[in-house]
N, C-alpha and C positions, 0 to 999 in steps of 0.2 A: 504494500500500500504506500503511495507514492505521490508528488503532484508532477504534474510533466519537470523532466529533467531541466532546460531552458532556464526553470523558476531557481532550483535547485544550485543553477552556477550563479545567474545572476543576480540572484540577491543573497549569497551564503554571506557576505559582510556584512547584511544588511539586522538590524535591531529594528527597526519599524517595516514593516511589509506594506505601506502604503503610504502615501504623500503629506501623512503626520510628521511634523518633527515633533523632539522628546518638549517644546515648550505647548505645542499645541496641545497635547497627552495632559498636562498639566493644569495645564488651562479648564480641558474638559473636567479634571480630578477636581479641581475647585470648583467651579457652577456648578457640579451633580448634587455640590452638600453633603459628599459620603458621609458615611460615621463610620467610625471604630466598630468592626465585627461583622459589617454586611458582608453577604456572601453574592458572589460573583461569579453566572459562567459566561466563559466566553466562547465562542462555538467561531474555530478558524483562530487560533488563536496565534500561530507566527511564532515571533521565537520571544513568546511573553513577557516584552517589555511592560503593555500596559497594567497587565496584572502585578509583575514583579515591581517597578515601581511605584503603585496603586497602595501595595498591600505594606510597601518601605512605607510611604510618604502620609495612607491616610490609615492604615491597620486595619483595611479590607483580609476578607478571604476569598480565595477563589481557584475553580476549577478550568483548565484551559486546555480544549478538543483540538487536536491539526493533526492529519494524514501527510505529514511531511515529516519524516522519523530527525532529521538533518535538523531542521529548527525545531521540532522539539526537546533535542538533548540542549540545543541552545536555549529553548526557555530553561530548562534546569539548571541552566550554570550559572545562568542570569539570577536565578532564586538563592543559588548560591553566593554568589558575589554581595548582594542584598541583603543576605541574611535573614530571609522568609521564607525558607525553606518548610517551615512550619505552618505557613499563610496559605501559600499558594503550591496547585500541584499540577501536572502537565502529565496530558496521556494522548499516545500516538492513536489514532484512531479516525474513522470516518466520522466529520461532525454532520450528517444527514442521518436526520432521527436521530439523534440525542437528546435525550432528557432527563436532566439531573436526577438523584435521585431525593432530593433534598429540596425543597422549595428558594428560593432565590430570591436576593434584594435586588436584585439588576441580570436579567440575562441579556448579551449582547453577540453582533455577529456584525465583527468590522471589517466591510469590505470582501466578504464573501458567503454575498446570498444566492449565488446558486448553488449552494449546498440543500436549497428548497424550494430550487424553480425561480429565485428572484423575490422579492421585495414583500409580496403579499403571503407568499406561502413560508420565506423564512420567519417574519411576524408571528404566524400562527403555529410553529417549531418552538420559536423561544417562548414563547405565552404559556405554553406545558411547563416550562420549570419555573413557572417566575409565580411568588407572591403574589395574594392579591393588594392590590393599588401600589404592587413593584414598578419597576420604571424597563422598558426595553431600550436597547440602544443599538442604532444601524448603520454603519459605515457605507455609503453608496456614492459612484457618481454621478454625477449629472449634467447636460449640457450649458454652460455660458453662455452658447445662441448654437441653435442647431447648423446644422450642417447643409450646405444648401442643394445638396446632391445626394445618393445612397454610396458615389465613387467616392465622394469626401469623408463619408461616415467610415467607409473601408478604408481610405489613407492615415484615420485616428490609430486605425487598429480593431475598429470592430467593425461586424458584421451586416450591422440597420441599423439607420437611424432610431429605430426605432428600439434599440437594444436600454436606450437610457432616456429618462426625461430632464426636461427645465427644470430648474430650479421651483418657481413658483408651482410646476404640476409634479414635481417629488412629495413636495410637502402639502399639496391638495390631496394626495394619493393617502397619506396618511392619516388623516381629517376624512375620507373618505371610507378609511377601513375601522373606522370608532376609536380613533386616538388622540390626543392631544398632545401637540409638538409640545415641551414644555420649556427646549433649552437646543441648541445648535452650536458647533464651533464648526467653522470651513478652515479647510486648506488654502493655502494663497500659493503663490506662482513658486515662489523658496523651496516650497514644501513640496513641490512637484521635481524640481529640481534636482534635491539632493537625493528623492526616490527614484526617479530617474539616472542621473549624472553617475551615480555612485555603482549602478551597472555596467558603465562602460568601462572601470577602472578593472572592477571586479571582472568582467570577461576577457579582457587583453591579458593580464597578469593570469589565468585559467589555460589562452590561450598558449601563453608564453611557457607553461607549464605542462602542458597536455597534446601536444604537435600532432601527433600520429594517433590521439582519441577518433574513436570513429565519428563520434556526436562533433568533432573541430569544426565540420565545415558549418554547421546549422549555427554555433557559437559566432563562427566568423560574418556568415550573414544577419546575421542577427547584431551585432556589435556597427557593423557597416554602415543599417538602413536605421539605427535607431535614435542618434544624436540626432538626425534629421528629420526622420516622424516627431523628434518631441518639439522639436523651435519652431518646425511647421505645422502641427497640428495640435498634438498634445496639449500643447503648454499654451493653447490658445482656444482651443475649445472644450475641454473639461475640466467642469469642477467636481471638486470632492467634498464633503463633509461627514460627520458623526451628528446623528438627531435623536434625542433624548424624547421618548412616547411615554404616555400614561393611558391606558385604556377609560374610557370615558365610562 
């Protein structure tokens, strides 16, 4: 059990799996109001900075799901390093269908809801482990102004337009499914950046180390075309954020 190999090279440096830096992570740690002792899953949880931080900084606890065996021995070291080891715990696993087996102050899935089809059906994933009047929290992105072509939405990197909404109709979608946004932090252009940029260091140095891997060439086109999808597209047509629900 594995995520495509690609992920596995080009973000193995990586501590946030998505276009958060560790101040925005922060940011969000403060507006949620945690307290001391809430318990936390996060379903895709990467190589659990936010839990491991989370559980240093506000004395959460929590449980953190990834099919990526690679980061999750890095959340573990991460828990080590921190010294919450006791707080938070990390298991390699498919986070599709999971459900805690403990009720939750917050269950969360940052930046990978098709682990349930997308936006509406990871909602009703996490709803299963969560308290009632707990808070959900959804890492998604979204269009800055759509794309004016379906060939421009595939120069982003994805598939349709239609694969992500606006801004205003993410958070309509939500309101729609009997939630109340209660709290939001975005990503900004930085934060795109350094999730981005810090792939290409990371796959030249892989490359420089690995010549004659079979997977080299896909590495090398990949490192090629991708400084260039992000200053032409990327980094100008999608945003990201984390949105804090309360079911109504």
């Amino acid at each position: 059990m594995d995520i495509p190999r690609i992920f596995t090279i080009s973000e193995s440096e990586h501590r946030i799996h998505n276009p958060f830096t560790p101040e925005k992570y922060a940011t969000l740690g403060r507006v949620l109001r945690m307290k001391p002792g809430w318990r936390i899953l996060d379903l895709g949880s990467g190589s659990g900075e936010m839990l491991c931080t989370w559980a240093h900084e506000h004395g959460i606890t929590g449980v953190g799901i990834d099919m990526s065996p690679l980061f999750t021995a890095q959340a573990k070291r991460r828990a080590e390093e921190l010294n919450v080891t006791e707080r938070v715990h990390f298991i390699h696993s498919d986070a599709a269908g999971y459900v805690a087996d403990e009720k939750c102050d917050v269950a969360a899935c940052i930046g990978a809801t098709w682990i349930a089809g997308g936006v509406a059906g990871t909602l009703e994933l996490l709803a299963q482990s969560l308290r009632p009047g707990g808070m959900l929290l959804i890492g998604e992105p979204y269009w800055r102004h759509l794309p004016e072509t379906e060939e421009l939405a595939q120069a982003c990197g994805v598939t349709s337009v239609a694969d992500f909404l606006t801004l205003p109709d993410l958070v309509a979608s939500f309101d729609a499914q009997g939630y109340d946004v209660v709290e939001m932090v975005l990503a900004d252009q930085e934060g795109w950046d350094r999730y981005e940029a810090a792939k290409w260091l990371t796959m030249r140095r892989w490359l420089e180390q690995n010549p004659d891997d079979e997977f080299a060439q896909d590495v090398r086109a990949e490192l090629t075309i991708s400084p260039k999808r992000h200053v032409t597209y990327t980094r100008e047509y999608f945003g990201w954020g984390v949105f804090a629900l309360i079911a109504r």
